[in-house]
C-alpha positions, 0 to 999 in steps of 0.5 A: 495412476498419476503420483502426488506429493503429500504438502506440509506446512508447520502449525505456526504457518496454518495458524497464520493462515487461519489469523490472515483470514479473519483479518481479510473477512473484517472480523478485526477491523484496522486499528483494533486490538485483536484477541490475546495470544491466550484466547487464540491459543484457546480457540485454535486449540494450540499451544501459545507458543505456536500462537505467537510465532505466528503473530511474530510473522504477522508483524514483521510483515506491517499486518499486525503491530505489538504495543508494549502492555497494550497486546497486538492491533490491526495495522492501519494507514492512520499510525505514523509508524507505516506512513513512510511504508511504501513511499521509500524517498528521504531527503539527502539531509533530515528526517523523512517528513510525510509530503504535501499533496496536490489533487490535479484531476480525478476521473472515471475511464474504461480500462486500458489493456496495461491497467486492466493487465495489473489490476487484473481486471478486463479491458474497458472495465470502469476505473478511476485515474488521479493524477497528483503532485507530491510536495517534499520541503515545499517543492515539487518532488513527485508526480504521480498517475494513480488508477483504482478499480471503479467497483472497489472505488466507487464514489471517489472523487476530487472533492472527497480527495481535496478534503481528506486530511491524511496519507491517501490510503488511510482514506481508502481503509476508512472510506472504501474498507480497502487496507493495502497489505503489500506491494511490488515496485519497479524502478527505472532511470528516465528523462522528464517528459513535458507533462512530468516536467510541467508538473514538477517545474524542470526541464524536458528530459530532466533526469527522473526516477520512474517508480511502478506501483502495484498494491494489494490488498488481503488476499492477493488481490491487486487493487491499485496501479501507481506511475510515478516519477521521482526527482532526486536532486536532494532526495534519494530513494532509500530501501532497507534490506533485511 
């Protein structure tokens, strides 16, 4: 006979779970309001109390976002308020203001082994690659190769980037349905090579921060690779710790 572990979770975390999934099928599309804690409390049969601890978790995590005297909405790329989310470098001095961007190139390839490796797709399956140029106060600050799956992306391309009007995940949610929910970055110290140096108008072997990217979507699902190179002469790289 082989022995098992009876696995609990509290209520509020099932609830959660049950609140995840209907965000994850579309039932509340980003942006929308989601029921009042009353109503989901009516249809999960719990008490609103439970409800709430739930949401509490929710919007901690930037998935669902309270407004005073308005109730709780989808969170979305559109708001201001998550635009510095995952783009964590501000300058030395002033506000954070979201950057320029600067489409270099958009293209459909087969899938490298890495990429494949992060996007959990197989090698050689169709994937987008865009290369771009981040501008902070009007200089080169960023360069950065994006790669997306082909299946989830498709149709994507310079023109529909060049014309888009925002931060380029609010495009991915409205154009793609795709909502980038979390992420993991590596960091590491690097000299510019001569591509990143062209790009960002330094010197070969400029010291560079080098940012790994990867982003998910609901369900754990990996759904965009970022490599990126930051230079910091007057900007830094700022993570707050809770």
């Amino acid at each position: 006979m082989t022995e098992t572990t009876a696995t609990f979770s509290p209520l509020y975390q099932q609830i959660k779970a049950l609140i995840l999934a209907s965000l994850q099928s579309g039932e509340w599309k980003p942006g929308e309001a989601i029921p009042s804690e009353n109503d989901l409390a009516a249809r999960f049969k719990v008490s609103q109390g439970t409800v709430r601890k739930a949401i509490d978790e929710l919007a901690s995590e930037n998935l669902l976002i309270r407004r005073q005297g308005k109730g709780t909405f989808v969170a979305t790329h559109h708001e201001d308020r998550v635009h510095f989310r995952f783009l964590k470098l501000v300058p030395d001095e002033g506000e954070p203001h979201y950057p320029q961007s600067k489409i270099l190139d958009c293209k459909r390839l087969r899938a490298p082994a890495e990429i494949a490796r992060l996007l959990d797709v197989k090698p050689g399956d169709p994937v987008i690659q865009i290369e771009r140029i981040l501008f902070l106060s009007n200089q080169p600050t960023v360069y950065e190769e994006i790669w997306l799956p082909g299946t989830t992306f498709k149709g994507l391309s310079t023109e529909r980037l060049v014309g888009w009007r925002g931060p380029m995940y609010a495009l991915f949610e409205t154009e793609f349905g795709t909502h980038m929910v979390r992420a993991t970055e590596r960091l590491r110290a690097v000299g510019a090579n001569e591509q990143s140096a062209k790009a960002l108008g330094v010197a070969v072997a400029t010291p560079l921060l080098a940012v790994e990217r990867v982003s998910y979507t609901y369900g754990e699902k990996p759904v965009e690779v970022r490599k990126a190179v930051y230079l910091t002469a007057s900007h830094h790289y700022l993570n707050e710790l809770n």
